[in-house]
Structure formats: structure tokens, C-alpha cells
N, CA, C and O atoms as a Tripos MOL2 file, in Angstrom:
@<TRIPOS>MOLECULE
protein
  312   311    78     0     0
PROTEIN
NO_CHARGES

@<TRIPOS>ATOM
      1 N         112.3780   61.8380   69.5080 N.3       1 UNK1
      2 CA        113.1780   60.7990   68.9120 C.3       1 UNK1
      3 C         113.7410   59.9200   70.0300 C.2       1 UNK1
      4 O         114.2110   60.4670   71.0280 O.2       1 UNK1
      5 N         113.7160   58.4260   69.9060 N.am      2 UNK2
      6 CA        113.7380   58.0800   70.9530 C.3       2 UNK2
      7 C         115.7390   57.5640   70.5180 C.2       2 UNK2
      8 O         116.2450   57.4190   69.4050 O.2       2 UNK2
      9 N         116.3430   57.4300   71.8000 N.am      3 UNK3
     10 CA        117.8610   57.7510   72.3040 C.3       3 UNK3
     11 C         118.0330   55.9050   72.0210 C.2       3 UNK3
     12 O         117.4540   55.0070   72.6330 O.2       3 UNK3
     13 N         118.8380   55.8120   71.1050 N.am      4 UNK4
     14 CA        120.0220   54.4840   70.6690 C.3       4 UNK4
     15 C         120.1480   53.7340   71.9610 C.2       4 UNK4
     16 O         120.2330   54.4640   72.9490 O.2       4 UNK4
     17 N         120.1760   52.5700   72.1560 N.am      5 UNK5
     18 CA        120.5330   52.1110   72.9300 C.3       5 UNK5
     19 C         122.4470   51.5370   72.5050 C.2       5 UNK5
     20 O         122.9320   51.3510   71.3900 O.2       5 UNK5
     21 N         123.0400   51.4120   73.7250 N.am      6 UNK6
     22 CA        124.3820   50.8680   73.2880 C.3       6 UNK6
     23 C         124.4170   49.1920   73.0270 C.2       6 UNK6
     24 O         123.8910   48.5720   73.9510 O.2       6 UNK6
     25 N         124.8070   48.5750   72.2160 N.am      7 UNK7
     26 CA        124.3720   46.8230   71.5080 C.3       7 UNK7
     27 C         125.8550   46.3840   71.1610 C.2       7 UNK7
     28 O         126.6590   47.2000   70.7080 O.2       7 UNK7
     29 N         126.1970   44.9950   71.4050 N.am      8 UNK8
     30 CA        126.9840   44.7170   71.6550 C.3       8 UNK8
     31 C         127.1550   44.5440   69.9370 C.2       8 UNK8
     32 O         126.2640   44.7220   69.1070 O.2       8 UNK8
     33 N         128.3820   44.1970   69.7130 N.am      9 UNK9
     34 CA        128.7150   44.2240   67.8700 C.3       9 UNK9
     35 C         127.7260   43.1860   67.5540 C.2       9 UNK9
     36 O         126.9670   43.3460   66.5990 O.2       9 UNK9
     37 N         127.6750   42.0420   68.3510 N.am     10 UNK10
     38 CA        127.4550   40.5040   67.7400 C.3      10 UNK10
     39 C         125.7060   40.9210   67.2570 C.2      10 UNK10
     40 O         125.1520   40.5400   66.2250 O.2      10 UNK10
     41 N         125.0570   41.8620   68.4270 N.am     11 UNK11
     42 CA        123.7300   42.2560   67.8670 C.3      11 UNK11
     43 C         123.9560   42.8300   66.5310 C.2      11 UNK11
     44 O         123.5140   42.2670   65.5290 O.2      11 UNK11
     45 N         124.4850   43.6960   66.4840 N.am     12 UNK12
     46 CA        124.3300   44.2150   65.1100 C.3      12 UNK12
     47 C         124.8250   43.2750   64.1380 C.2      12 UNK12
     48 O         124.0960   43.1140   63.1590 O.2      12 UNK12
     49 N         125.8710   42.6340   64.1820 N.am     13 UNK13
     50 CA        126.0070   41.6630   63.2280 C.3      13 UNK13
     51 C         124.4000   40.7360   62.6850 C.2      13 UNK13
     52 O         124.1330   40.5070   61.5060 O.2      13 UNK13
     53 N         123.8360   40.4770   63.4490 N.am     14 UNK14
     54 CA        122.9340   39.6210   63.3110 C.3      14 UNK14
     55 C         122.1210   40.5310   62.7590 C.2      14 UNK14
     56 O         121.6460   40.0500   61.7300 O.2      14 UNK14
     57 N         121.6790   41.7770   62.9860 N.am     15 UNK15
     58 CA        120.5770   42.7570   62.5810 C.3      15 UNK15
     59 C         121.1090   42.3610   61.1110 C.2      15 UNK15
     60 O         120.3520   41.8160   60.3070 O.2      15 UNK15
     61 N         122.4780   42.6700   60.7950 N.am     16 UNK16
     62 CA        122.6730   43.2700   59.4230 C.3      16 UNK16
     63 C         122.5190   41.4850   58.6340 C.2      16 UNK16
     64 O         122.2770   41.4290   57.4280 O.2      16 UNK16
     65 N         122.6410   40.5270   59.2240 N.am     17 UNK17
     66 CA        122.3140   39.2080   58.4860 C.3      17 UNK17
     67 C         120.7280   39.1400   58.0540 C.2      17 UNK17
     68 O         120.1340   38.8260   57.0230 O.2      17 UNK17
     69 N         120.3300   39.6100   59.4100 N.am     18 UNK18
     70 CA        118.3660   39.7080   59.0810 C.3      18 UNK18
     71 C         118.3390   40.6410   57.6850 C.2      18 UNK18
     72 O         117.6780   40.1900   56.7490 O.2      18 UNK18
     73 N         118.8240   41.5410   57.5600 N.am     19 UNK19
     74 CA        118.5920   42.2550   56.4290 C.3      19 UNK19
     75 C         118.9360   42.1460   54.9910 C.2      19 UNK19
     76 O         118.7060   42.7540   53.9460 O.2      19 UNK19
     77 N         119.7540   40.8440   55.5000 N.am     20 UNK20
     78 CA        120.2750   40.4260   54.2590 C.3      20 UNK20
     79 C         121.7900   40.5760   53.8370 C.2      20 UNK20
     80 O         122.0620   39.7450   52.9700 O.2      20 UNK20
     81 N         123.1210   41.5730   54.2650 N.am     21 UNK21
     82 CA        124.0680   41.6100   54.2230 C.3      21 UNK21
     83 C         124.7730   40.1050   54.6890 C.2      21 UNK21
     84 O         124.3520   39.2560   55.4750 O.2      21 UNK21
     85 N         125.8630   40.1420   53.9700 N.am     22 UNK22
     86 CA        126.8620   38.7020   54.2770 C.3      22 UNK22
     87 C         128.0620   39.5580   54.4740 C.2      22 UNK22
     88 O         128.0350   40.7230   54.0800 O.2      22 UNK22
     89 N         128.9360   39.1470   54.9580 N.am     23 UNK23
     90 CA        129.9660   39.3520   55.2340 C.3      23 UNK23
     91 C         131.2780   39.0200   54.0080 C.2      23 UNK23
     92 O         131.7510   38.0190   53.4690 O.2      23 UNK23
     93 N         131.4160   39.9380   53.9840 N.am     24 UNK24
     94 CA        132.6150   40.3160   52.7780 C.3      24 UNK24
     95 C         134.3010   39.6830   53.0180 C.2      24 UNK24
     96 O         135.1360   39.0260   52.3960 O.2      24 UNK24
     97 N         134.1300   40.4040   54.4140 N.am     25 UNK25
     98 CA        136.1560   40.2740   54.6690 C.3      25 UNK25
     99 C         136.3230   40.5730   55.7200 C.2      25 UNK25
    100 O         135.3330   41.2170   56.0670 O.2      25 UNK25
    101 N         137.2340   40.4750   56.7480 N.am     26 UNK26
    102 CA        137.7220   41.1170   57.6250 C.3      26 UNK26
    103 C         139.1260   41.8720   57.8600 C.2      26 UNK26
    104 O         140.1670   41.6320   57.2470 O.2      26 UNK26
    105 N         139.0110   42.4800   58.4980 N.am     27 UNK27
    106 CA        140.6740   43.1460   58.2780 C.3      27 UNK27
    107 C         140.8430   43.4680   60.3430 C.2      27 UNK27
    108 O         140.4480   44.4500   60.9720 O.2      27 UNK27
    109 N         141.4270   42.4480   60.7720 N.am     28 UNK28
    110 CA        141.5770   42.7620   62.4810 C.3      28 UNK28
    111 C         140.4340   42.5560   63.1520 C.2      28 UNK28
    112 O         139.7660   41.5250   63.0750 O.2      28 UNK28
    113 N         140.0710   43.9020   64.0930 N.am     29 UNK29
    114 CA        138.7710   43.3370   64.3800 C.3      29 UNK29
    115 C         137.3860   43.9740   63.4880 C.2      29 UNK29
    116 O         136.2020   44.0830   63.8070 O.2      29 UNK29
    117 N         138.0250   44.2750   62.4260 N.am     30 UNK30
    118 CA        136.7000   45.3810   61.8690 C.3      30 UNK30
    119 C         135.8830   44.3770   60.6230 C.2      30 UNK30
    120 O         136.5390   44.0290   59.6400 O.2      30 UNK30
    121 N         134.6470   44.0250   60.7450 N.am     31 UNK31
    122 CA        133.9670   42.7990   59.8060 C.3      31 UNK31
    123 C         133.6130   43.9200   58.9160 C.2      31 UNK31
    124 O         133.3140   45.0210   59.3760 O.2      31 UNK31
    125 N         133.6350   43.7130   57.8880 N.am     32 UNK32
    126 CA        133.1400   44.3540   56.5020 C.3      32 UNK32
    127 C         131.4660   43.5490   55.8910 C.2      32 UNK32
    128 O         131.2640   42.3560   55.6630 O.2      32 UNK32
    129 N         130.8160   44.3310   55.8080 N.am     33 UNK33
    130 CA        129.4140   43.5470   55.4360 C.3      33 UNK33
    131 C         128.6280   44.1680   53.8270 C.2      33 UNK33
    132 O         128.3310   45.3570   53.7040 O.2      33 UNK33
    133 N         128.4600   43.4490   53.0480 N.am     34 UNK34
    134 CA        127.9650   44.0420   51.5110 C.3      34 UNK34
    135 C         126.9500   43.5170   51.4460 C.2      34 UNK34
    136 O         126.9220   42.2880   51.4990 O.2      34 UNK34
    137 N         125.8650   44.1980   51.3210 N.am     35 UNK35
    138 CA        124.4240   44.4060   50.5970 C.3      35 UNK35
    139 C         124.4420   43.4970   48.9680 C.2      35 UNK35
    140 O         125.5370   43.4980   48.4060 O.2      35 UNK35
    141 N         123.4100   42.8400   48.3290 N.am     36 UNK36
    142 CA        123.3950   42.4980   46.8390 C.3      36 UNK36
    143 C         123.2310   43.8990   46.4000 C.2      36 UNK36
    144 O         123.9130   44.1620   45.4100 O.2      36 UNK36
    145 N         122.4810   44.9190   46.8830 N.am     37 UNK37
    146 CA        122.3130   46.2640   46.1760 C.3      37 UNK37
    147 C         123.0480   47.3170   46.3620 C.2      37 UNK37
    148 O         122.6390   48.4770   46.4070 O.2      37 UNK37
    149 N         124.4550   46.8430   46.5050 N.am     38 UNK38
    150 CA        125.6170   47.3870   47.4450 C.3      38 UNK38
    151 C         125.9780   48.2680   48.3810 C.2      38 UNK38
    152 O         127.0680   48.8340   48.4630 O.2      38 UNK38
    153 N         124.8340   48.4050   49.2550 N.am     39 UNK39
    154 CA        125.1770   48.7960   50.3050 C.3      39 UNK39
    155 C         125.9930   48.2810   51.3020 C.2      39 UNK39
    156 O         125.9080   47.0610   51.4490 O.2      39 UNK39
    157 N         126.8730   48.9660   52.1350 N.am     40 UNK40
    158 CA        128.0170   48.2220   53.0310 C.3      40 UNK40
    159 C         127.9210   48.8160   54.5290 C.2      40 UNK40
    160 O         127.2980   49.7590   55.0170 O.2      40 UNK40
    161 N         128.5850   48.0960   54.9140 N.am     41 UNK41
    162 CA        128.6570   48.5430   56.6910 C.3      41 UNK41
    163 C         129.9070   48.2090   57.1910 C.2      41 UNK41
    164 O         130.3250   47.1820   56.6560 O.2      41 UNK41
    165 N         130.7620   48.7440   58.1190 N.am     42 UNK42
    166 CA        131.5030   47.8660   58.9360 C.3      42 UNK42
    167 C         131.2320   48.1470   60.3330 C.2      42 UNK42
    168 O         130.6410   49.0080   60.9850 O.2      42 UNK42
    169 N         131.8880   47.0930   60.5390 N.am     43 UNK43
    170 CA        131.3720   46.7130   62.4860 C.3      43 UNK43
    171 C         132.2900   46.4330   63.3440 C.2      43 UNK43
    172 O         132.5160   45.2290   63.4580 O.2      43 UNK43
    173 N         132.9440   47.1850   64.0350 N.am     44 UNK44
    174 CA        134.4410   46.8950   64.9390 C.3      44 UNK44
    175 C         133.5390   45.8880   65.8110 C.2      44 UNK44
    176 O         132.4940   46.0720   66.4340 O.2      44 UNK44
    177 N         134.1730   44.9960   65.6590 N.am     45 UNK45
    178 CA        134.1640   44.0190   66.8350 C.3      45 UNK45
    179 C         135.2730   43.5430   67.5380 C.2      45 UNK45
    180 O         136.1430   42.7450   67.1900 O.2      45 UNK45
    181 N         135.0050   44.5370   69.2320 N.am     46 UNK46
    182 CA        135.9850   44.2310   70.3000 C.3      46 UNK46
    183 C         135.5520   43.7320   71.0650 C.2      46 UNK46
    184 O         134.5100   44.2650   71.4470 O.2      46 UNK46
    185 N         135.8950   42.6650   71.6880 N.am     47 UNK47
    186 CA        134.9950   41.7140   72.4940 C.3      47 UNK47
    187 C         135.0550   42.3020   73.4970 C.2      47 UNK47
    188 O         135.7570   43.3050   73.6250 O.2      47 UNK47
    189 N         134.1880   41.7080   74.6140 N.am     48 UNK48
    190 CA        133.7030   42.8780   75.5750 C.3      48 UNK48
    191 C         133.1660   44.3120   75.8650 C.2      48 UNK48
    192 O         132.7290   44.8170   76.8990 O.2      48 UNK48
    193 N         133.3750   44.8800   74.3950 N.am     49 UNK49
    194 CA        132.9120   46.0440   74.3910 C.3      49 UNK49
    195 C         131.5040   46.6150   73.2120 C.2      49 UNK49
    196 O         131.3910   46.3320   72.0190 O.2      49 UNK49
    197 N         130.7690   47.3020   73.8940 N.am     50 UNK50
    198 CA        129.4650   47.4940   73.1420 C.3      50 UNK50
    199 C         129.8440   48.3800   72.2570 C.2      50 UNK50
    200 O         130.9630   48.8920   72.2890 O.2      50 UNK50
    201 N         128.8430   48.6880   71.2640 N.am     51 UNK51
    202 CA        129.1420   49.5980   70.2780 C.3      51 UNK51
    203 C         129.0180   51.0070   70.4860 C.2      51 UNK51
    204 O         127.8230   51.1820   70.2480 O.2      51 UNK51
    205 N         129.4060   51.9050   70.7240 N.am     52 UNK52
    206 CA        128.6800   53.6830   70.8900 C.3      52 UNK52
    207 C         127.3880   53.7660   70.3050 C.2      52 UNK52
    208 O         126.7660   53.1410   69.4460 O.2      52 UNK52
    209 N         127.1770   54.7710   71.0720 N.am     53 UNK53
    210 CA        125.6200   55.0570   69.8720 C.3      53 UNK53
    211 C         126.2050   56.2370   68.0300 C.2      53 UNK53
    212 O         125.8010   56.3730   66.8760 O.2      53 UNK53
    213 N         126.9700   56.5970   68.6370 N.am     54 UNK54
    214 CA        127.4520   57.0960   67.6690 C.3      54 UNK54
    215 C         127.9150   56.4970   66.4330 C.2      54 UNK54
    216 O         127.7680   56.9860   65.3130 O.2      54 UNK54
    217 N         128.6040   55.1770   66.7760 N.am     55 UNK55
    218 CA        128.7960   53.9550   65.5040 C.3      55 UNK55
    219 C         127.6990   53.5090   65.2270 C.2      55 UNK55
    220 O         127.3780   53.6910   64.0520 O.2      55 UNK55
    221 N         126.8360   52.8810   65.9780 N.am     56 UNK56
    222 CA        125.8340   52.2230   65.8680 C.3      56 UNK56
    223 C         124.7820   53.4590   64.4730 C.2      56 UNK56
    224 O         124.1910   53.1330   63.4440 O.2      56 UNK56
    225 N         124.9850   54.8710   65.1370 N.am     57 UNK57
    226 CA        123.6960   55.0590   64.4630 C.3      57 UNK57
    227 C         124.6330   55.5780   62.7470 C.2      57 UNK57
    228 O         124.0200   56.0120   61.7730 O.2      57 UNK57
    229 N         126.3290   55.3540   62.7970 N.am     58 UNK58
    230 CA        126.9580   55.6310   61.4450 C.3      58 UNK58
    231 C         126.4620   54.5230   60.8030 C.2      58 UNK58
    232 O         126.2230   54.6150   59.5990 O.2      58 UNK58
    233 N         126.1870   53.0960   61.6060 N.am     59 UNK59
    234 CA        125.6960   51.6150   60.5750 C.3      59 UNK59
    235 C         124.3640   52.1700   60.3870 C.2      59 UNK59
    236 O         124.1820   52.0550   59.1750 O.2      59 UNK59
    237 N         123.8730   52.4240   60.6280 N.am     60 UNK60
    238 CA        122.2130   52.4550   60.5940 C.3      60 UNK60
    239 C         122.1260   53.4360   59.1060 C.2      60 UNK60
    240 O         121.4990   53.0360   58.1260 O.2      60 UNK60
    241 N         122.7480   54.5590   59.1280 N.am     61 UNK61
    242 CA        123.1550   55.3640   58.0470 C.3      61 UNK61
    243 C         123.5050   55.2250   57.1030 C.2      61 UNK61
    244 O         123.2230   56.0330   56.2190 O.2      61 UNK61
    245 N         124.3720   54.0050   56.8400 N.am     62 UNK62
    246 CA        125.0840   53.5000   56.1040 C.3      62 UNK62
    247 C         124.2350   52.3020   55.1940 C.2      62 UNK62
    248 O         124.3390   52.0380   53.9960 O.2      62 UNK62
    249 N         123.3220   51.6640   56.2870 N.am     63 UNK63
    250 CA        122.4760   50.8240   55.3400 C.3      63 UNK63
    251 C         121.4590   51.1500   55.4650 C.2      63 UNK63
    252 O         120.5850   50.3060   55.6630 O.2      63 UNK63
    253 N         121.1970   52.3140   55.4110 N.am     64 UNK64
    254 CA        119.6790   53.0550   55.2030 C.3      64 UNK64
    255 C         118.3410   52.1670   56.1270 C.2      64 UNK64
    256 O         117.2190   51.8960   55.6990 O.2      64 UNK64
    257 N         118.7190   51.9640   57.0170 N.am     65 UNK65
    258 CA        117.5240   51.8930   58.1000 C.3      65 UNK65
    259 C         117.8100   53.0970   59.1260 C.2      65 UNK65
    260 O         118.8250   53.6870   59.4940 O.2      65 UNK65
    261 N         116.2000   53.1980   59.4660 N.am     66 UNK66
    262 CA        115.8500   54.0720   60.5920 C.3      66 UNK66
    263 C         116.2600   53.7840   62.4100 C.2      66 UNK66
    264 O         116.8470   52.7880   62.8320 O.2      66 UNK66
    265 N         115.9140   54.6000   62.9970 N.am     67 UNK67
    266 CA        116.0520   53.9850   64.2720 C.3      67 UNK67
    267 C         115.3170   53.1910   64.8070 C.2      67 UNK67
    268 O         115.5730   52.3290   65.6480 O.2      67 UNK67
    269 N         114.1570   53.5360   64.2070 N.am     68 UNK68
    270 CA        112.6970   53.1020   64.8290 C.3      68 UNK68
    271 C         112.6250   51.8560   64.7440 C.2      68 UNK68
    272 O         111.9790   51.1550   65.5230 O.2      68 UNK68
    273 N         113.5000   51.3100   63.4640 N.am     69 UNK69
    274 CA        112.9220   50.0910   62.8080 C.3      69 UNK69
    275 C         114.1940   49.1990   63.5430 C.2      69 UNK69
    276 O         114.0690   48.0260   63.8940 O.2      69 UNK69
    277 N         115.4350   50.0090   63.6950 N.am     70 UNK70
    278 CA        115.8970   48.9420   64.8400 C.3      70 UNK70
    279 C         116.1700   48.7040   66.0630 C.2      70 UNK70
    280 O         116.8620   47.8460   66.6110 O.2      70 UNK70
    281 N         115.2480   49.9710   66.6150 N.am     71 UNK71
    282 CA        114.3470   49.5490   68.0550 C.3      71 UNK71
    283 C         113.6890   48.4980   68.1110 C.2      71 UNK71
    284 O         113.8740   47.4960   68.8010 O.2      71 UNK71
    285 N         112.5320   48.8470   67.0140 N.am     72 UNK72
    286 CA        111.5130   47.5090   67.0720 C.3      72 UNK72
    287 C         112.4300   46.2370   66.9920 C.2      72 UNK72
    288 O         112.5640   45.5490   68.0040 O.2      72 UNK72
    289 N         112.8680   46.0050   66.1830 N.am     73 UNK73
    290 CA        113.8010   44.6820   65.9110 C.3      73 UNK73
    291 C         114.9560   44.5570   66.8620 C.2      73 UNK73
    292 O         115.6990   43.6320   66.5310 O.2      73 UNK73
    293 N         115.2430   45.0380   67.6690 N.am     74 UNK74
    294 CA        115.4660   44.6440   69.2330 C.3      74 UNK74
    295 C         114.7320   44.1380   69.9850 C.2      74 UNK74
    296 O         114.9070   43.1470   70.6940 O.2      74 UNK74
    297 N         113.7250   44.8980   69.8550 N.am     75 UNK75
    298 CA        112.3220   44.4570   71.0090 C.3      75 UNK75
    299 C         111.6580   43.3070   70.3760 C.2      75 UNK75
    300 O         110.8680   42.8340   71.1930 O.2      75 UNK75
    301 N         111.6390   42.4700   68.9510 N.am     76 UNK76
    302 CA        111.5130   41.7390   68.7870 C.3      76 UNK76
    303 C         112.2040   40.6290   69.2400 C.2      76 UNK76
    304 O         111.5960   39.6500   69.6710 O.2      76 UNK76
    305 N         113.3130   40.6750   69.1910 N.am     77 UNK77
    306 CA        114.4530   40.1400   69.1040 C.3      77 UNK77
    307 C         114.4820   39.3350   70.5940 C.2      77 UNK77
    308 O         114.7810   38.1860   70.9200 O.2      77 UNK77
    309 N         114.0980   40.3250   71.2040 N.am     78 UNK78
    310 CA        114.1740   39.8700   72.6670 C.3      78 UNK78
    311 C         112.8050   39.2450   73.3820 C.2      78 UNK78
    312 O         112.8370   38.8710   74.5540 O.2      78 UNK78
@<TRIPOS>BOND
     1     1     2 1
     2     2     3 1
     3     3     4 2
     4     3     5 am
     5     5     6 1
     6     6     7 1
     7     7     8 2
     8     7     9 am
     9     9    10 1
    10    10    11 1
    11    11    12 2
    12    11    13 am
    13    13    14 1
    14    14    15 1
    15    15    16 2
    16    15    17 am
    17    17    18 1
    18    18    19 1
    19    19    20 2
    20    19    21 am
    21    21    22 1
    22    22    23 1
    23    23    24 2
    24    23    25 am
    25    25    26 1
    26    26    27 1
    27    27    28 2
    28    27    29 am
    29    29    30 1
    30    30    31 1
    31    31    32 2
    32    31    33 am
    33    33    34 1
    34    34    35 1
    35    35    36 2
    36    35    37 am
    37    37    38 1
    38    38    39 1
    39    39    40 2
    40    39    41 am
    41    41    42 1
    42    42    43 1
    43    43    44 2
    44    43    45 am
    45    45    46 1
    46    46    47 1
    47    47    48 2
    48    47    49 am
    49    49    50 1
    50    50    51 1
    51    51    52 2
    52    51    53 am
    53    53    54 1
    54    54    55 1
    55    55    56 2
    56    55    57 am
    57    57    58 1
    58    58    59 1
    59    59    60 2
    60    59    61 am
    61    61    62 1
    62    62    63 1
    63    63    64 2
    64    63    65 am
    65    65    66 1
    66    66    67 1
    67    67    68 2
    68    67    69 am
    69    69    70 1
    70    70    71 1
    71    71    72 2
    72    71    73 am
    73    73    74 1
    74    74    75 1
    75    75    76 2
    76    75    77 am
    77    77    78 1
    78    78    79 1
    79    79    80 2
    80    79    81 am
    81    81    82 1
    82    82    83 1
    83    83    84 2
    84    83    85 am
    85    85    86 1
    86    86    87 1
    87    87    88 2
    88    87    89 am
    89    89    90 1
    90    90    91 1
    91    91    92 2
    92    91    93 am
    93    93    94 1
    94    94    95 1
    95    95    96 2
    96    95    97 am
    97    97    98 1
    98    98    99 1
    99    99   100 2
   100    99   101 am
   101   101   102 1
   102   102   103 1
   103   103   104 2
   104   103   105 am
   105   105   106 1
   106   106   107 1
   107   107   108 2
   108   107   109 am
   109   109   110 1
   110   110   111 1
   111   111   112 2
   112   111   113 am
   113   113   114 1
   114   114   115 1
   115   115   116 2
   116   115   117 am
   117   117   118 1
   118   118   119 1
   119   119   120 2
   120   119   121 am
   121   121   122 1
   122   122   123 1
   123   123   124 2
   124   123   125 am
   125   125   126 1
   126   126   127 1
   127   127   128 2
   128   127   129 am
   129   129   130 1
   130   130   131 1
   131   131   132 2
   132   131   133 am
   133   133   134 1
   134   134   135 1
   135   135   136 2
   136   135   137 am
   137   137   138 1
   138   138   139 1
   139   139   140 2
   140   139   141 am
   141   141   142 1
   142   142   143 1
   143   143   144 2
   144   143   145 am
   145   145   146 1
   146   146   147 1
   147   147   148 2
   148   147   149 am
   149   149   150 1
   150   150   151 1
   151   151   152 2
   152   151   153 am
   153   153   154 1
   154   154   155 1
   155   155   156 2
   156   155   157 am
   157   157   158 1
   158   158   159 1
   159   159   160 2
   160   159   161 am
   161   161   162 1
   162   162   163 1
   163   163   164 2
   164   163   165 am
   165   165   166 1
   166   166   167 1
   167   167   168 2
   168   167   169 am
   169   169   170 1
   170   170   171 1
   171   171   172 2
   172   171   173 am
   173   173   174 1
   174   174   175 1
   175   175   176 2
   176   175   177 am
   177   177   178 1
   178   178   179 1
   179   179   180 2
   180   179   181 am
   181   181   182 1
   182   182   183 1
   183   183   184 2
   184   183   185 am
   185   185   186 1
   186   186   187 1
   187   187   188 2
   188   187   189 am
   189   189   190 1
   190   190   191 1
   191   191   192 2
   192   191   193 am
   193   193   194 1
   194   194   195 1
   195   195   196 2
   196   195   197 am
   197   197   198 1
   198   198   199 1
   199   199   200 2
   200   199   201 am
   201   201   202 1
   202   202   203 1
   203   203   204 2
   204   203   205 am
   205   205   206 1
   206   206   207 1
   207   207   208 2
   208   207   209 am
   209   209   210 1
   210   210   211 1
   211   211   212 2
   212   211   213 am
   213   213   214 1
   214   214   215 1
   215   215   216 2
   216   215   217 am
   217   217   218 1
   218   218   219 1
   219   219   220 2
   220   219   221 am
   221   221   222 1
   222   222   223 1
   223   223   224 2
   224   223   225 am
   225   225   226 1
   226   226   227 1
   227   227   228 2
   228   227   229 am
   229   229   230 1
   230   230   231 1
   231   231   232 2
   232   231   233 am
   233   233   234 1
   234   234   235 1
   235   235   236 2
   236   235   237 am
   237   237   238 1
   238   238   239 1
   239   239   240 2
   240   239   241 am
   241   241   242 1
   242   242   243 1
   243   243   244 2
   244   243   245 am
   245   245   246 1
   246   246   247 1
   247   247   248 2
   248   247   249 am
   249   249   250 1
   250   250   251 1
   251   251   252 2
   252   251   253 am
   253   253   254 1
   254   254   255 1
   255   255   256 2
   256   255   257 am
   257   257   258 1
   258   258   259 1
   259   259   260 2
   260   259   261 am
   261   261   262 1
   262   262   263 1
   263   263   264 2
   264   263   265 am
   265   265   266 1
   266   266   267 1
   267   267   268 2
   268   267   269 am
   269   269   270 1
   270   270   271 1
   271   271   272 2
   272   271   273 am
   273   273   274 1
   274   274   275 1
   275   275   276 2
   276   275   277 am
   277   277   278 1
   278   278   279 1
   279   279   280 2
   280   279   281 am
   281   281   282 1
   282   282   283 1
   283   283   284 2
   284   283   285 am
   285   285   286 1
   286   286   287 1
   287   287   288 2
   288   287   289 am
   289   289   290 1
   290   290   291 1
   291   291   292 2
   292   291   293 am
   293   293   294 1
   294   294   295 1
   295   295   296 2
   296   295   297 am
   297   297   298 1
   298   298   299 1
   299   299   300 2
   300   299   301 am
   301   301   302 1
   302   302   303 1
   303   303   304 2
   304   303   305 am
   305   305   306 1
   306   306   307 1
   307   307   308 2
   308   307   309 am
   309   309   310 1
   310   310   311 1
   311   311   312 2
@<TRIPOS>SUBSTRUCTURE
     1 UNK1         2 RESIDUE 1 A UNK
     2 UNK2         6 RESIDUE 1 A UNK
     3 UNK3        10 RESIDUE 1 A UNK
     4 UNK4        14 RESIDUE 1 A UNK
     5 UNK5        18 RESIDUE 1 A UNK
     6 UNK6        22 RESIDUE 1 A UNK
     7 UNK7        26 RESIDUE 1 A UNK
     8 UNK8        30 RESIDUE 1 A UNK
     9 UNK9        34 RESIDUE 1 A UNK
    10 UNK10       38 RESIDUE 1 A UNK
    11 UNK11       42 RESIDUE 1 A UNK
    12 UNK12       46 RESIDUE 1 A UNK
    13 UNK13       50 RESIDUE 1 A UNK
    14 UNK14       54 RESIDUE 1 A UNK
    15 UNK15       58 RESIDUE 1 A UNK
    16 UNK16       62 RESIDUE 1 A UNK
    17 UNK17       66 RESIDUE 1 A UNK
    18 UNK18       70 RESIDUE 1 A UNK
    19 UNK19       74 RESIDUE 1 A UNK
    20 UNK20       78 RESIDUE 1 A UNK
    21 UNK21       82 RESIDUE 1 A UNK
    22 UNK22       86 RESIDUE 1 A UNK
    23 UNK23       90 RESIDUE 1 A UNK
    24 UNK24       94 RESIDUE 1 A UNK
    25 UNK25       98 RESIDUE 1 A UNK
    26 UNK26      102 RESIDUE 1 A UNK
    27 UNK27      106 RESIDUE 1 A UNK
    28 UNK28      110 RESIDUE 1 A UNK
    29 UNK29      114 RESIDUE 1 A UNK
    30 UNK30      118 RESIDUE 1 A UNK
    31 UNK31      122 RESIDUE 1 A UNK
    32 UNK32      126 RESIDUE 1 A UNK
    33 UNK33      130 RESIDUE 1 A UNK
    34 UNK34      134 RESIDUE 1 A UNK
    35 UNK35      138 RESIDUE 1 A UNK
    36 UNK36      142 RESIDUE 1 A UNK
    37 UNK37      146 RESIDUE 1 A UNK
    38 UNK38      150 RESIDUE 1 A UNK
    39 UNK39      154 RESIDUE 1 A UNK
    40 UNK40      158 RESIDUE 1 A UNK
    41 UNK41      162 RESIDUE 1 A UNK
    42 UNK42      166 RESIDUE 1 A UNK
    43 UNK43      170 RESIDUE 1 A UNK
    44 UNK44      174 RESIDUE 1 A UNK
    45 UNK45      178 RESIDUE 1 A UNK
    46 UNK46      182 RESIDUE 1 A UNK
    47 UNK47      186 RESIDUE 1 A UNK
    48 UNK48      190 RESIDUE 1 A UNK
    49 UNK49      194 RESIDUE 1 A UNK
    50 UNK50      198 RESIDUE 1 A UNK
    51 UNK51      202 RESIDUE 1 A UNK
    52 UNK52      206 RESIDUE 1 A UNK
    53 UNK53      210 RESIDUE 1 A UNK
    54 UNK54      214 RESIDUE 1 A UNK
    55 UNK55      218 RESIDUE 1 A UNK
    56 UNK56      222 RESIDUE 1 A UNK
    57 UNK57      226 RESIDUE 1 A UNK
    58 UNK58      230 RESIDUE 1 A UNK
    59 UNK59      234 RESIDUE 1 A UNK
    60 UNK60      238 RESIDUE 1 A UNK
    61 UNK61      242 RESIDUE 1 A UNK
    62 UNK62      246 RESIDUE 1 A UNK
    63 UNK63      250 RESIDUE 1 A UNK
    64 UNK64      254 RESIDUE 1 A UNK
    65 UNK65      258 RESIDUE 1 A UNK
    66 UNK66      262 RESIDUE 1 A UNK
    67 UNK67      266 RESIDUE 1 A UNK
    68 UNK68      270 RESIDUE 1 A UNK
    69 UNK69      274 RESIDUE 1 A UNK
    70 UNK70      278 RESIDUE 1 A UNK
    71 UNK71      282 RESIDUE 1 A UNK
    72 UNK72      286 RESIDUE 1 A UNK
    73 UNK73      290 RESIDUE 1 A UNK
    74 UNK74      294 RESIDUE 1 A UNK
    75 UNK75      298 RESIDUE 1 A UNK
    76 UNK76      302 RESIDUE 1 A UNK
    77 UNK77      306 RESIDUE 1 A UNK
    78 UNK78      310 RESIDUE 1 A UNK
């Protein structure tokens, strides 16, 4: 299994726009994001600081993508 890389929030924000989530609300620095098929995510965004892999892979969980698929879509990305 290949190891998460650490991604700054603003990446994942954008992953979760590619997928279709909009942004709901915010409350501080934490963005709230809703699915049409209601799936949700939130995303602390502290500037300057990347996400853990540990958050990163609770979003990934949360809106039912794999790792694999947002490896690739990094490596696209870039």
C-alpha cells in the first residue's frame, strides 16, 4: 500500500471540488464540504500548515475514495 503523502488543505479542497462537493459553511478555520448524495468532509484549513496523513486519509474515508485514486489525481494534477 503505497504511504499518503502530506497536501496542503488548498489541495484537498480542490480534489473535493473535482469530485463534485461545494462548500457548505465554515465555522473558523474548518470548511465544511456536502456531496448532492450527501456525503460530507471537513478540512481544517491552517495556513501554512499541511494536512497529516492521518486527516487526509479521515477525508478520503469520509467521501469514499481510495488512496490510489488520489495518488493518481495528484500525479495528474501536477
Amino acid at each position: 500500500m503505497t504511504r499518503l503523502p502530506t497536501v496542503a488543505s488548498r489541495t484537498m479542497i480542490a480534489f473535493l471540488k473535482y469530485l463534485g462537493f461545494e462548500k457548505s459553511r465554515q465555522h473558523g478555520s474548518h470548511i465544511f464540504f456536502r456531496h448532492y448524495d450527501g456525503r460530507t468532509a471537513t478540512v481544517p484549513d491552517h495556513k501554512g500548515e499541511n494536512l497529516g496523513r492521518g486527516i487526509t486519509n479521515k477525508i478520503l474515508h469520509d467521501v469514499d475514495v481510495s488512496r490510489k485514486d488520489f495518488i493518481d489525481w495528484l500525479g495528474k494534477k501536477k
